[in-house]
GUSEDREN-273962 format. One record per residue: residue number from 1; residue in three letters; x, y, z of N, C-alpha, C, O in turn. Coordinates in nm, 2 decimals. Each point is the difference from the previous one (the first is absolute). Layout:
BEGIN
(rolo NUM; "ALA"; (X; Y; Z); (X; Y; Z); (X; Y; Z); (X; Y; Z))
...
This chain:
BEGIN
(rolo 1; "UNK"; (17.13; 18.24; 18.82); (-0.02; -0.12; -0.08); (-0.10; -0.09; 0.07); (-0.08; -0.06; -0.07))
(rolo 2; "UNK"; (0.09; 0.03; 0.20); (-0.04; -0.10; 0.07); (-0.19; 0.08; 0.04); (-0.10; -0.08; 0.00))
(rolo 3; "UNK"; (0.08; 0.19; 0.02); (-0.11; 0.07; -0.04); (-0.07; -0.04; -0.09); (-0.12; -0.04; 0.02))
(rolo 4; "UNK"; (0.19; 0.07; -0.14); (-0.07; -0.03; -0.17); (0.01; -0.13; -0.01); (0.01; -0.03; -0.12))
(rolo 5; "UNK"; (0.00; -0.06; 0.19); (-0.05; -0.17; 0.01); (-0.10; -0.02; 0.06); (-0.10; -0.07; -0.05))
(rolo 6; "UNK"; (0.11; 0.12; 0.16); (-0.12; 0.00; 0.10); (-0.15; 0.08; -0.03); (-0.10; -0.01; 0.06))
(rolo 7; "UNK"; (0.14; 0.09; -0.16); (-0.10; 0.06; -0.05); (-0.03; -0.10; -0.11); (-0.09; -0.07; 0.05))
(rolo 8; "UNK"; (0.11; 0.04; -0.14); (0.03; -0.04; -0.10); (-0.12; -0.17; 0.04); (-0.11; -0.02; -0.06))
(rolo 9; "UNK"; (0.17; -0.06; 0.18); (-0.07; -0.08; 0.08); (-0.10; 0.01; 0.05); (-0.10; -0.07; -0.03))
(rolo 10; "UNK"; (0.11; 0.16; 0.11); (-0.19; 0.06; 0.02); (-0.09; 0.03; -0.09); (-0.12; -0.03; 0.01))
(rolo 11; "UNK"; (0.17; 0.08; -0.11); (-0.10; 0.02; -0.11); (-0.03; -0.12; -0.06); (-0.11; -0.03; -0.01))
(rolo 12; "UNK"; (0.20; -0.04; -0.03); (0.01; -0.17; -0.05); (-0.15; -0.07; 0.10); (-0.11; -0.06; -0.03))
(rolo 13; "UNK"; (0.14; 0.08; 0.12); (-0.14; -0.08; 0.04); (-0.14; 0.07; 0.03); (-0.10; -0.05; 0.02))
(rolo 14; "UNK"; (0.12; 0.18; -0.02); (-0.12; 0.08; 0.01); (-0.06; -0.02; -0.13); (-0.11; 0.03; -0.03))
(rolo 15; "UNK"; (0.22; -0.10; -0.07); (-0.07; 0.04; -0.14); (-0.02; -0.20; 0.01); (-0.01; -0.04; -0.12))
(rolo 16; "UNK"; (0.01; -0.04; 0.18); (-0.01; -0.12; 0.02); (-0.14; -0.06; 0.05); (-0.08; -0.08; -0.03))
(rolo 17; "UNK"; (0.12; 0.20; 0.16); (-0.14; 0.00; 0.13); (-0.14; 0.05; -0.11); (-0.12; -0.03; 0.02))
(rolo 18; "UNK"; (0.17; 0.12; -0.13); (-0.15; 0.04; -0.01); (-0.03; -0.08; -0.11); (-0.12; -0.03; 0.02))
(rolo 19; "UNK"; (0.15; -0.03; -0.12); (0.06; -0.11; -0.12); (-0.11; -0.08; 0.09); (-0.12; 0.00; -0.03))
(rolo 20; "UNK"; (0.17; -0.06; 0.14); (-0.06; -0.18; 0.06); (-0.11; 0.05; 0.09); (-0.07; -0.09; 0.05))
(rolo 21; "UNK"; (0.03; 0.23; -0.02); (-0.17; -0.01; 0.02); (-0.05; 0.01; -0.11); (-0.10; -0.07; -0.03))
(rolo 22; "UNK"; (0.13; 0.13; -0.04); (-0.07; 0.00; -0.15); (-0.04; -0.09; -0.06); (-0.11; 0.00; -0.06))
(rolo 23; "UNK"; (0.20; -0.14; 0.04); (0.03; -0.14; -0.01); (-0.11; -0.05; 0.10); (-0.10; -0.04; -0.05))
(rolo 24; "UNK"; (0.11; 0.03; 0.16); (-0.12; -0.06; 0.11); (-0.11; 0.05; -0.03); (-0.08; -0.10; 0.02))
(rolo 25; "UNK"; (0.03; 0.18; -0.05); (-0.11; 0.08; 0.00); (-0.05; -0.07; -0.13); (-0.12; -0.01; 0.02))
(rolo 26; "UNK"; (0.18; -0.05; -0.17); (-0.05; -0.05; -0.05); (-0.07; -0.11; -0.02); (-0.10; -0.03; -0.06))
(rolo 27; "UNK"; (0.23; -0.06; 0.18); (-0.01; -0.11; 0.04); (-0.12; -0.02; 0.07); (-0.10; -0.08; -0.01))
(rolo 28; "UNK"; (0.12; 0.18; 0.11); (-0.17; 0.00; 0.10); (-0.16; -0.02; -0.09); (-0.10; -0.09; 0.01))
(rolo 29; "UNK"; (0.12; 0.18; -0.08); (-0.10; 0.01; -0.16); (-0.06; -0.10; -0.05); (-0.12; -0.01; -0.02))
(rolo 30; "UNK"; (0.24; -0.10; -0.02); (-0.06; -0.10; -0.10); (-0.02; -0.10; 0.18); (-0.11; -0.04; 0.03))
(rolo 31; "UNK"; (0.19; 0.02; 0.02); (-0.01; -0.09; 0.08); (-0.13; 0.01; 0.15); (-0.01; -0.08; 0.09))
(rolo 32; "UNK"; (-0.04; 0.17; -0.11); (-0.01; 0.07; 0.18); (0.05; -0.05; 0.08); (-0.09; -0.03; 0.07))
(rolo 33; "UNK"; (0.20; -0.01; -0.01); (0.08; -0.01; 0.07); (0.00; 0.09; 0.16); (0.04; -0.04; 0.11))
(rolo 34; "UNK"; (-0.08; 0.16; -0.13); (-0.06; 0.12; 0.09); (0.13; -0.01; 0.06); (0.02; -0.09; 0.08))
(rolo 35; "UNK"; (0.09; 0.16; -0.12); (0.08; 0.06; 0.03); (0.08; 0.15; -0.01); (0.03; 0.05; -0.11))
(rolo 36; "UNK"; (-0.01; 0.00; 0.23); (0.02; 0.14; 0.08); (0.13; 0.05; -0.12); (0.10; 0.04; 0.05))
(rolo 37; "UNK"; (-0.11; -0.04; -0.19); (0.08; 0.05; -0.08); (0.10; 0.12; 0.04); (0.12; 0.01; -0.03))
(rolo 38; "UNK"; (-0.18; 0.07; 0.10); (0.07; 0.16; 0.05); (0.08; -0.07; 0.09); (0.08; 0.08; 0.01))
(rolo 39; "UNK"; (-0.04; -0.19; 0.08); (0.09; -0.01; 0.06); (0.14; -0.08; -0.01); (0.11; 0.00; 0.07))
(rolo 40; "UNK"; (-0.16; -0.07; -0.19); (0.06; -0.09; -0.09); (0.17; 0.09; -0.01); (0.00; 0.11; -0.06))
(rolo 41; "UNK"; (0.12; -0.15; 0.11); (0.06; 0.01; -0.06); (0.12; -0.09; -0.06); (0.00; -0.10; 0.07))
(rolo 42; "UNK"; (0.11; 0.09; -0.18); (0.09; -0.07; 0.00); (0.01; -0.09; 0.09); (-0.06; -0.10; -0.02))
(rolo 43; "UNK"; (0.13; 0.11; 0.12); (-0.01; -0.06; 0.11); (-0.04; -0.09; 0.07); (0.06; -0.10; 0.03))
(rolo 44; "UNK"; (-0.20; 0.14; 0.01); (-0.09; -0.06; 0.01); (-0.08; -0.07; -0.12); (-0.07; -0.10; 0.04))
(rolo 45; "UNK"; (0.06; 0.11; -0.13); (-0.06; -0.10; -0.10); (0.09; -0.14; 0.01); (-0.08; -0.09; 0.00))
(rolo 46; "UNK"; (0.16; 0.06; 0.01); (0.09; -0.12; 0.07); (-0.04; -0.09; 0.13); (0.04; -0.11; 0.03))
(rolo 47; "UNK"; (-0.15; 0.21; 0.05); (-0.03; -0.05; 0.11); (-0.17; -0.10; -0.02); (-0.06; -0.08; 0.07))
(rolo 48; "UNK"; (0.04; 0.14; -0.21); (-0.17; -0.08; -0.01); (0.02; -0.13; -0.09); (-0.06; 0.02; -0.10))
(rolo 49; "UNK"; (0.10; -0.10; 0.12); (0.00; -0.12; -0.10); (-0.12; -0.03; -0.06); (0.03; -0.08; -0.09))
(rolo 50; "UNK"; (-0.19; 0.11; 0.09); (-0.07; 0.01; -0.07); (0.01; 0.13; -0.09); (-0.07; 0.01; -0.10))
(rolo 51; "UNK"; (0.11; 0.04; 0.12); (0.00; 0.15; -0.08); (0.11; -0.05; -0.10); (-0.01; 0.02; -0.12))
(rolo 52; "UNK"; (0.09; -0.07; 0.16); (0.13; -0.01; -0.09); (-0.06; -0.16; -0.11); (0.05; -0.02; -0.11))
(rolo 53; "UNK"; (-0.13; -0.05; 0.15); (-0.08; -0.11; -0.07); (-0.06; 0.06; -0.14); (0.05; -0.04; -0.10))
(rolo 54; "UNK"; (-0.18; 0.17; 0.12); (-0.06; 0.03; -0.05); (0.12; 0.09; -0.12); (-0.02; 0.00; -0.13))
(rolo 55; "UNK"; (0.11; 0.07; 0.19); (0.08; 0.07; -0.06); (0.04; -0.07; -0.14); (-0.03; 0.03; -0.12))
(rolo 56; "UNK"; (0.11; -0.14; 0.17); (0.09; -0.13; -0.07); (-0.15; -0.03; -0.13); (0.01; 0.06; -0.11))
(rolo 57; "UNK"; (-0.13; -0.13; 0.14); (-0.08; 0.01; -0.07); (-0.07; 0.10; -0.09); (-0.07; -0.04; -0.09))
(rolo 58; "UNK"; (0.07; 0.15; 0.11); (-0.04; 0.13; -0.08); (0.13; 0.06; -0.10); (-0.01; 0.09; -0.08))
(rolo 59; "UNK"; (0.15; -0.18; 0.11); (0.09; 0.06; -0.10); (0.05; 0.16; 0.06); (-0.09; 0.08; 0.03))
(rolo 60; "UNK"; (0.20; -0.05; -0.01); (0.09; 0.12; 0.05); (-0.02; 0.09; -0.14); (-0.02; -0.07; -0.10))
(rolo 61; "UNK"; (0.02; 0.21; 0.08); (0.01; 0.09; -0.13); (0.19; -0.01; 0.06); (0.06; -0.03; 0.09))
(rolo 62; "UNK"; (-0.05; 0.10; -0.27); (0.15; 0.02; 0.01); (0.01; 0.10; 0.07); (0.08; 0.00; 0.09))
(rolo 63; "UNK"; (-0.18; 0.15; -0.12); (0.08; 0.13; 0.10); (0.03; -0.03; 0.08); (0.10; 0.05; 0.04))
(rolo 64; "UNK"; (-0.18; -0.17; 0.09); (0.02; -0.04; 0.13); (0.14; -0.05; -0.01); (0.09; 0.03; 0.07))
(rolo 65; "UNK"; (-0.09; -0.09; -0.14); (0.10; -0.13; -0.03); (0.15; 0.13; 0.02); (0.08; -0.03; 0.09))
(rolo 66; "UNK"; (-0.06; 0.10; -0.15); (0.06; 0.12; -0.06); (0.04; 0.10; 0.11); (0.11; 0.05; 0.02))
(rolo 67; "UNK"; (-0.22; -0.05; 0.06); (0.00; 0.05; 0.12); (0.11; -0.07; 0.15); (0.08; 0.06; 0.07))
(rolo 68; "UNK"; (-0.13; -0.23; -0.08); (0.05; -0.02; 0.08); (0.15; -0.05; -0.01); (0.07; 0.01; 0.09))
(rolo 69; "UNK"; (-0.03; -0.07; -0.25); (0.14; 0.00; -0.04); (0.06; 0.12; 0.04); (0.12; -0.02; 0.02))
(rolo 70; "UNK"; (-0.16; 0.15; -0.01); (0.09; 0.10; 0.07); (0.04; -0.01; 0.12); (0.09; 0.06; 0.04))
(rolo 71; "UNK"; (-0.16; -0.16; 0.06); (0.05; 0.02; 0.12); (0.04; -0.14; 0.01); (-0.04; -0.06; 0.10))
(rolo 72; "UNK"; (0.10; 0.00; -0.19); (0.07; -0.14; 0.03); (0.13; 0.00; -0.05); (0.00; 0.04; -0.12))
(rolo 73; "UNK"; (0.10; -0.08; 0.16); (0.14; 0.01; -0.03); (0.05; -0.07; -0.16); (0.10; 0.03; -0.07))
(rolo 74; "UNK"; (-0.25; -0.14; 0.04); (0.03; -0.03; -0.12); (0.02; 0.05; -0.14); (-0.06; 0.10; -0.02))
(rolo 75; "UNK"; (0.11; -0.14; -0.07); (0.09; 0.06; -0.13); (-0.15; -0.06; -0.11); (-0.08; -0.07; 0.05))
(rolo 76; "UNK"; (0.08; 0.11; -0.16); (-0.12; 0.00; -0.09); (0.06; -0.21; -0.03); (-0.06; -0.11; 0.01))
(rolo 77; "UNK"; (0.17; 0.17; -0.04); (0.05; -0.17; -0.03); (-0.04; -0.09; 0.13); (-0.01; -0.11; -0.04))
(rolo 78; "UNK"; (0.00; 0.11; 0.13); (0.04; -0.05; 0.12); (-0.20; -0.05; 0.02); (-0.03; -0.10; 0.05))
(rolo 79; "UNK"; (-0.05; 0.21; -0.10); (-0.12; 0.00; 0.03); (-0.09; -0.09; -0.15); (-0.12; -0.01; -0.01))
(rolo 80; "UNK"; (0.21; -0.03; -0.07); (-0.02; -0.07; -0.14); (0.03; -0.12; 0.00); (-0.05; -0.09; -0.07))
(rolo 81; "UNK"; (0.15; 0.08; 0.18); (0.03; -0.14; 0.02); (-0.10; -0.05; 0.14); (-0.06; -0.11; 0.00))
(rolo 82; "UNK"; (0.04; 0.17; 0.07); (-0.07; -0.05; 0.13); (-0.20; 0.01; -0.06); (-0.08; -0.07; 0.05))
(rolo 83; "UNK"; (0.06; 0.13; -0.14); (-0.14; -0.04; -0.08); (0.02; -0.10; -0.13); (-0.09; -0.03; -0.07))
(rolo 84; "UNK"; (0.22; -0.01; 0.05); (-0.01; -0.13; -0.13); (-0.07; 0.09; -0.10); (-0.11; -0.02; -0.06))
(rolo 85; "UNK"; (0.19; 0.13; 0.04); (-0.11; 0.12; -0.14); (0.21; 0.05; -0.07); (0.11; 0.04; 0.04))
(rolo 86; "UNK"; (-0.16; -0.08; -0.14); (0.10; 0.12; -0.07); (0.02; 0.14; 0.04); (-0.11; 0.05; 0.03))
(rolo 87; "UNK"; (0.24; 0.04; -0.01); (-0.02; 0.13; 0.01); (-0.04; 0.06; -0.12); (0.05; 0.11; -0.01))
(rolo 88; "UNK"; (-0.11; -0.15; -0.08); (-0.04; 0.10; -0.13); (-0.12; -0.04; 0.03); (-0.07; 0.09; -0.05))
(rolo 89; "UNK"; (-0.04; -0.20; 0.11); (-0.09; -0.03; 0.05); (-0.06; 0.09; 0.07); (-0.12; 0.03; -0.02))
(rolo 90; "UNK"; (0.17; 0.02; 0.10); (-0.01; 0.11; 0.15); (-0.02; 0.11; -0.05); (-0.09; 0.07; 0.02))
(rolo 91; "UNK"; (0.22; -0.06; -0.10); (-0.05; 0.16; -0.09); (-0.09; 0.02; -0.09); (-0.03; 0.12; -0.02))
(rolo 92; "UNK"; (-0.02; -0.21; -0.06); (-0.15; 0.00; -0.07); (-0.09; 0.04; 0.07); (-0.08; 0.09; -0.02))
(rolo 93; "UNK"; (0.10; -0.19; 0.13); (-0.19; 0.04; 0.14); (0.07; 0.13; 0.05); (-0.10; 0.04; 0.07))
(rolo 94; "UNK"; (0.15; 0.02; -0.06); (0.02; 0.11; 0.04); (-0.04; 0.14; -0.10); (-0.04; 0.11; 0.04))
(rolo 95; "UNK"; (0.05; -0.15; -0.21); (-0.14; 0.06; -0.10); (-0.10; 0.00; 0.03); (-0.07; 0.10; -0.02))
(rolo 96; "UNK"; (0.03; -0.20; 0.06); (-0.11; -0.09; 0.03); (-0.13; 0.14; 0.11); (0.03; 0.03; 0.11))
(rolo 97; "UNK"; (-0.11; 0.00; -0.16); (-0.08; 0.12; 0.07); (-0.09; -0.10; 0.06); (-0.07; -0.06; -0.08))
(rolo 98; "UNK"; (0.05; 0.03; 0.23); (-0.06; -0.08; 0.09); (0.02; -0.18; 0.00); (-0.07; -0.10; 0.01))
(rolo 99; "UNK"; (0.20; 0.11; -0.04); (0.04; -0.16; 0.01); (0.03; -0.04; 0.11); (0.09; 0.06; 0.05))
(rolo 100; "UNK"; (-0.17; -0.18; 0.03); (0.00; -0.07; 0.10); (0.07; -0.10; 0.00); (0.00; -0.05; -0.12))
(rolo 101; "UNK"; (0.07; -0.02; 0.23); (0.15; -0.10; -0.03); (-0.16; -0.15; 0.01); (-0.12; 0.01; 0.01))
(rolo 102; "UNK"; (0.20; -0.12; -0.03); (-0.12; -0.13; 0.01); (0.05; -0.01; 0.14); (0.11; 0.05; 0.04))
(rolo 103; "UNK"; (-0.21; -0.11; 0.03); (-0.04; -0.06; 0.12); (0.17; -0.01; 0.05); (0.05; 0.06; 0.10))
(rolo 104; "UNK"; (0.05; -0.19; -0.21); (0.15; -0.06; 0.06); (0.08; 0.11; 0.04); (0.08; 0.01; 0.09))
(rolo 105; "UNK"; (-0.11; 0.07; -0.22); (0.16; 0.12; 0.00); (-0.03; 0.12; 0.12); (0.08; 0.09; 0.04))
(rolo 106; "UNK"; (-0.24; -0.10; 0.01); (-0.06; 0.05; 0.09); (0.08; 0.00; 0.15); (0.08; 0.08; 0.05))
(rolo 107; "UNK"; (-0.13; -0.22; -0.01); (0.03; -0.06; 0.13); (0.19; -0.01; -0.02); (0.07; 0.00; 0.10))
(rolo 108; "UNK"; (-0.05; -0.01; -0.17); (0.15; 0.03; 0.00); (0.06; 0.15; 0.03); (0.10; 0.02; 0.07))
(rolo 109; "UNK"; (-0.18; 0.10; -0.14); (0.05; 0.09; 0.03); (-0.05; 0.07; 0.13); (0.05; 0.10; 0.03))
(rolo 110; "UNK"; (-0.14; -0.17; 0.04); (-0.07; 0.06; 0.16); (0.16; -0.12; 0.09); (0.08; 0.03; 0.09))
(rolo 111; "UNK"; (-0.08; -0.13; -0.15); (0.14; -0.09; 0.09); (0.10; 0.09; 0.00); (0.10; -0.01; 0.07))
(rolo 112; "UNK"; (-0.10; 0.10; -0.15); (0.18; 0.06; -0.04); (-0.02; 0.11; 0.08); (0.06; 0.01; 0.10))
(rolo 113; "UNK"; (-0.15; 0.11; -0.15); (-0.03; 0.07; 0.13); (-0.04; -0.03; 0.13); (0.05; 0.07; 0.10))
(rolo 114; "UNK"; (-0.12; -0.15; -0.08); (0.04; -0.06; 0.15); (0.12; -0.02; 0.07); (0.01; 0.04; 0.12))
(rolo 115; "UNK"; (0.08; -0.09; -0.19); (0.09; -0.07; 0.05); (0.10; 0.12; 0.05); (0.07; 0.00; 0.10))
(rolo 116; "UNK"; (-0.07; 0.14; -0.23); (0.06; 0.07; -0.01); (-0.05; 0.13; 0.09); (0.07; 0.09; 0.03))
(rolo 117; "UNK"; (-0.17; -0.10; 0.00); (-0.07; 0.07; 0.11); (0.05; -0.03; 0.17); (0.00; 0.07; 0.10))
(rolo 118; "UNK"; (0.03; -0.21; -0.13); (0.06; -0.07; 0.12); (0.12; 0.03; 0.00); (0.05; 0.00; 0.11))
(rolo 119; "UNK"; (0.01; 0.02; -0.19); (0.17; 0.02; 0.01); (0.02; 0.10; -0.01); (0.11; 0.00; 0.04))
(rolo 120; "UNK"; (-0.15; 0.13; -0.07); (0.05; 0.15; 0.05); (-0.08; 0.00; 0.13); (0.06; 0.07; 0.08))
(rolo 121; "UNK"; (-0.16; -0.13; -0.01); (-0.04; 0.02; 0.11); (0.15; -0.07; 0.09); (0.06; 0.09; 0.07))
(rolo 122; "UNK"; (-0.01; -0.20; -0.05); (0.11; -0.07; 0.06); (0.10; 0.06; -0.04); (0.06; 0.04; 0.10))
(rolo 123; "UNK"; (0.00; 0.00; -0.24); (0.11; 0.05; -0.03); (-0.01; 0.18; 0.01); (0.12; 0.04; -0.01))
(rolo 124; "UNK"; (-0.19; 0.03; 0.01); (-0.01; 0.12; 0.03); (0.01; 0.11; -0.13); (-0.04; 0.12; -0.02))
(rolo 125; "UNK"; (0.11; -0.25; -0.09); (-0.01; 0.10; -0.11); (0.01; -0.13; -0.14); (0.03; -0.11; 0.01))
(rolo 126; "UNK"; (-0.07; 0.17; -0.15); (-0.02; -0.07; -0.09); (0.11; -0.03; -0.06); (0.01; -0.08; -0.09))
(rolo 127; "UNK"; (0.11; 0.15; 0.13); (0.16; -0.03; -0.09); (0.01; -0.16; 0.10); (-0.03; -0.11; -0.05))
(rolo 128; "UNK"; (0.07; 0.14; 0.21); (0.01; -0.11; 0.08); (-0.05; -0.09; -0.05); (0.07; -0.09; -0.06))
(rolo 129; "UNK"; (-0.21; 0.07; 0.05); (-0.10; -0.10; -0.01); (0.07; -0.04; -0.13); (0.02; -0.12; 0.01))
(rolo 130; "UNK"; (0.01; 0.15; -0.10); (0.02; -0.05; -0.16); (0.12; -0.03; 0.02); (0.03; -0.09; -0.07))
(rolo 131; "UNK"; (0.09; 0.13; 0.14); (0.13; -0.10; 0.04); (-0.02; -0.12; 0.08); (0.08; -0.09; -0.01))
(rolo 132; "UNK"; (-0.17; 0.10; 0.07); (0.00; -0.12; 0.13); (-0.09; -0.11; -0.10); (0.00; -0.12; 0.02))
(rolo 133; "UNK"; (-0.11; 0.18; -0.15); (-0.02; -0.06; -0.10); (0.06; -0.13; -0.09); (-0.04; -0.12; -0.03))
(rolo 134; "UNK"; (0.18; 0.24; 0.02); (0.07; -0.08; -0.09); (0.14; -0.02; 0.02); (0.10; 0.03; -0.07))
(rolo 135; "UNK"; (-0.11; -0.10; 0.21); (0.12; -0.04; 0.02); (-0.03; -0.13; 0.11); (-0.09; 0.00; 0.09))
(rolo 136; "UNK"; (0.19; -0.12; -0.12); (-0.04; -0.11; 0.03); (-0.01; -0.02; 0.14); (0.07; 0.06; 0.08))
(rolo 137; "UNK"; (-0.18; -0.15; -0.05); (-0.04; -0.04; 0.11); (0.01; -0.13; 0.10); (-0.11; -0.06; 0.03))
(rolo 138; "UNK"; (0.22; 0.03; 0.02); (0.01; -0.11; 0.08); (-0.13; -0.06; 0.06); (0.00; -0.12; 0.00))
(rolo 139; "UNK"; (-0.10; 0.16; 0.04); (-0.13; -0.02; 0.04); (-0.04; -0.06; -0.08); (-0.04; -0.11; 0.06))
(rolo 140; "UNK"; (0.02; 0.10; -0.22); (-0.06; 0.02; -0.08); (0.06; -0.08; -0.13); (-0.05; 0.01; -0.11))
(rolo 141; "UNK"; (0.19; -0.10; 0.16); (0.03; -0.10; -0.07); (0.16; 0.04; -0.06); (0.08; -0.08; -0.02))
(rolo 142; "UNK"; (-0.07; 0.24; 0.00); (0.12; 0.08; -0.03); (-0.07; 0.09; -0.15); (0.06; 0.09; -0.06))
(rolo 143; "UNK"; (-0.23; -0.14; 0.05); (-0.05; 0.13; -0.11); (-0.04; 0.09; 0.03); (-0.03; 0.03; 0.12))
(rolo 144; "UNK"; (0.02; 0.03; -0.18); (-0.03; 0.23; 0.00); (-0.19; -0.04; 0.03); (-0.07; -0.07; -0.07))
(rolo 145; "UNK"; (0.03; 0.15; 0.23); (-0.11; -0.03; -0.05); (-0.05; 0.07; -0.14); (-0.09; -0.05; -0.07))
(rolo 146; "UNK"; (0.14; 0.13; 0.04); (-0.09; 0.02; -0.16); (-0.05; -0.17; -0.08); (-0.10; -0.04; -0.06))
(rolo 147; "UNK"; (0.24; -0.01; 0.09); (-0.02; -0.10; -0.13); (-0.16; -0.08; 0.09); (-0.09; -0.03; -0.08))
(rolo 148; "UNK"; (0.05; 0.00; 0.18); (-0.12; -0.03; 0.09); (-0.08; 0.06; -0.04); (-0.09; -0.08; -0.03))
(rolo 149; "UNK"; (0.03; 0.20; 0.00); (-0.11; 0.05; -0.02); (-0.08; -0.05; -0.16); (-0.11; 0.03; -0.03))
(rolo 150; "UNK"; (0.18; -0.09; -0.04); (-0.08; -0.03; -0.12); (-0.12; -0.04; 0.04); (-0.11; 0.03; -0.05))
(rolo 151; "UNK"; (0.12; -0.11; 0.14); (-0.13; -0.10; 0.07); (-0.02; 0.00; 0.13); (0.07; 0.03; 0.09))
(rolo 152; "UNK"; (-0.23; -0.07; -0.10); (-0.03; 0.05; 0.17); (0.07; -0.11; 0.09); (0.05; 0.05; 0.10))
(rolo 153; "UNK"; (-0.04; -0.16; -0.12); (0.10; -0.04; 0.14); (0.14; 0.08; 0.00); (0.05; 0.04; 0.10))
(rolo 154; "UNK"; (0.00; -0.02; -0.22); (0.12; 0.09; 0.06); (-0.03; 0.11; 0.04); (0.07; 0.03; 0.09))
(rolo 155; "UNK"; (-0.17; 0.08; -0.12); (-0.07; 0.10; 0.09); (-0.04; -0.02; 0.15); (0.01; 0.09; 0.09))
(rolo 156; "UNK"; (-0.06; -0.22; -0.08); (-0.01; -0.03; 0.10); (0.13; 0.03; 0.09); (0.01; 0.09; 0.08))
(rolo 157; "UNK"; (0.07; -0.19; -0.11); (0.14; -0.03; 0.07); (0.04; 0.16; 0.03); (0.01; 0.03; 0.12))
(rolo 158; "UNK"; (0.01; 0.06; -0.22); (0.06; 0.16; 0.02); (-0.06; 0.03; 0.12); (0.05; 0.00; 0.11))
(rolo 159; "UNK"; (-0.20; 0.03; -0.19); (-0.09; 0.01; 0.18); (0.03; -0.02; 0.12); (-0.02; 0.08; 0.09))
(rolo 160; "UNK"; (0.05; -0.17; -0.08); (0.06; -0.07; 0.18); (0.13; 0.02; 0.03); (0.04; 0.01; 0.11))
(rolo 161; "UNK"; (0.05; -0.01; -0.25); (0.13; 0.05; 0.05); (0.00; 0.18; 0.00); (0.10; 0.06; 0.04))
(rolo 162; "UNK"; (-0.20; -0.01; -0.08); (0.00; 0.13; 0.05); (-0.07; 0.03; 0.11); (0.02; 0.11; 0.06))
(rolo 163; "UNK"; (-0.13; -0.22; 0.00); (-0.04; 0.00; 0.14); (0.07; -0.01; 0.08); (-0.03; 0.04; 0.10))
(rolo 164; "UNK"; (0.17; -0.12; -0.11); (0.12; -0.08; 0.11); (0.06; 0.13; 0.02); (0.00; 0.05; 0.12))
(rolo 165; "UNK"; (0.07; 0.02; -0.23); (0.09; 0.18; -0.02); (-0.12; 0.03; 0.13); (0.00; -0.01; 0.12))
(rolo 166; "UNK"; (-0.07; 0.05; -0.20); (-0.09; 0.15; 0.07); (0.00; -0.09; 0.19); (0.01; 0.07; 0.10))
(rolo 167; "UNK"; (-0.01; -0.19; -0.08); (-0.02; -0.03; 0.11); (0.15; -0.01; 0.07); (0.01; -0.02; 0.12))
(rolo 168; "UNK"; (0.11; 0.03; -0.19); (0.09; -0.01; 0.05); (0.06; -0.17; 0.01); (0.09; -0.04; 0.07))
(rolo 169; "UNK"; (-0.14; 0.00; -0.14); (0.02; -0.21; -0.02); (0.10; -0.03; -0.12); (-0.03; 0.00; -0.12))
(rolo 170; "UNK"; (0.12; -0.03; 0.17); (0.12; 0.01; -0.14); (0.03; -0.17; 0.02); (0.08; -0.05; 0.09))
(rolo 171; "UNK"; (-0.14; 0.00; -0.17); (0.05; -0.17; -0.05); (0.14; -0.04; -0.02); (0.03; -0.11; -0.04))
């Protein structure tokens, strides 16, 4: 069982990794930007804040979009409420043959993966990371950071209380 996850995982971002050069390589195109697309991965796309600028402004496609909701612990409902879209919203652009999110629902869904990229990296796995989600936080006032991520200062806040974990700093 624990195999067929890990397989299951690996392919999840191999099919992610090749998704967001694909995605850069466009970006590079309209923008010249002159960026090393073939090394671009997940991961590292988090680490270029100009890359992630140009990204936010060219609008995310849904397959991406589609792609990276597979490797985030979040629920379709959960990802309708954190873009302010209806879930029958979501599933329309998902008909939608080359629909790109606008600039907001953009930079919101690169914050969620981010954040979530950061939390199976500290928590080691995506179940962990989505309990320590949603369950209250003395740090944090006594709310779930979930209820924080709607908005970037509460993204923010997650951020640093998942920098404090990963460093061992318990408030």
């Amino acid at each position: 069982m624990v195999t067929e996850d890990l397989k299951k995982q690996t392919s999840d971002f191999n099919e992610v990794n090749k998704a967001i050069r694909v995605y850069v390589q466009k970006i590079d195109k309209k923008t010249h930007f002159n960026i090393k697309s073939e090394k671009i991965t997940y991961t590292t796309f988090f680490e270029n804040k100009m890359l992630i600028i140009h990204a936010i402004r060219q609008g995310l496609p849904y397959d991406l979009f589609t792609k990276i909701k597979e490797l985030t612990p979040f629920t379709e409902d959960d990802w309708a409420d954190y873009l302010n879209l209806s879930k029958k919203t979501l599933q329309r652009h998902s008909n939608e043959t080359d629909y790109y999110f606008k600039p907001i629902h953009t930079e919101k869904i690169i914050e969620l993966a981010e954040v979530t990229n950061y939390g199976k990296e500290v928590f080691d796995s995506k179940e962990q990371f989505y309990l320590w989600l949603n369950t209250p936080s003395f740090a944090m006032g006594d709310l779930k950071p979930a209820e924080l991520l709607k908005d970037s200062y509460g993204k923010e806040m997650v951020m640093a209380e998942l920098n404090r974990i990963e460093h061992g700093i318990f408030v």
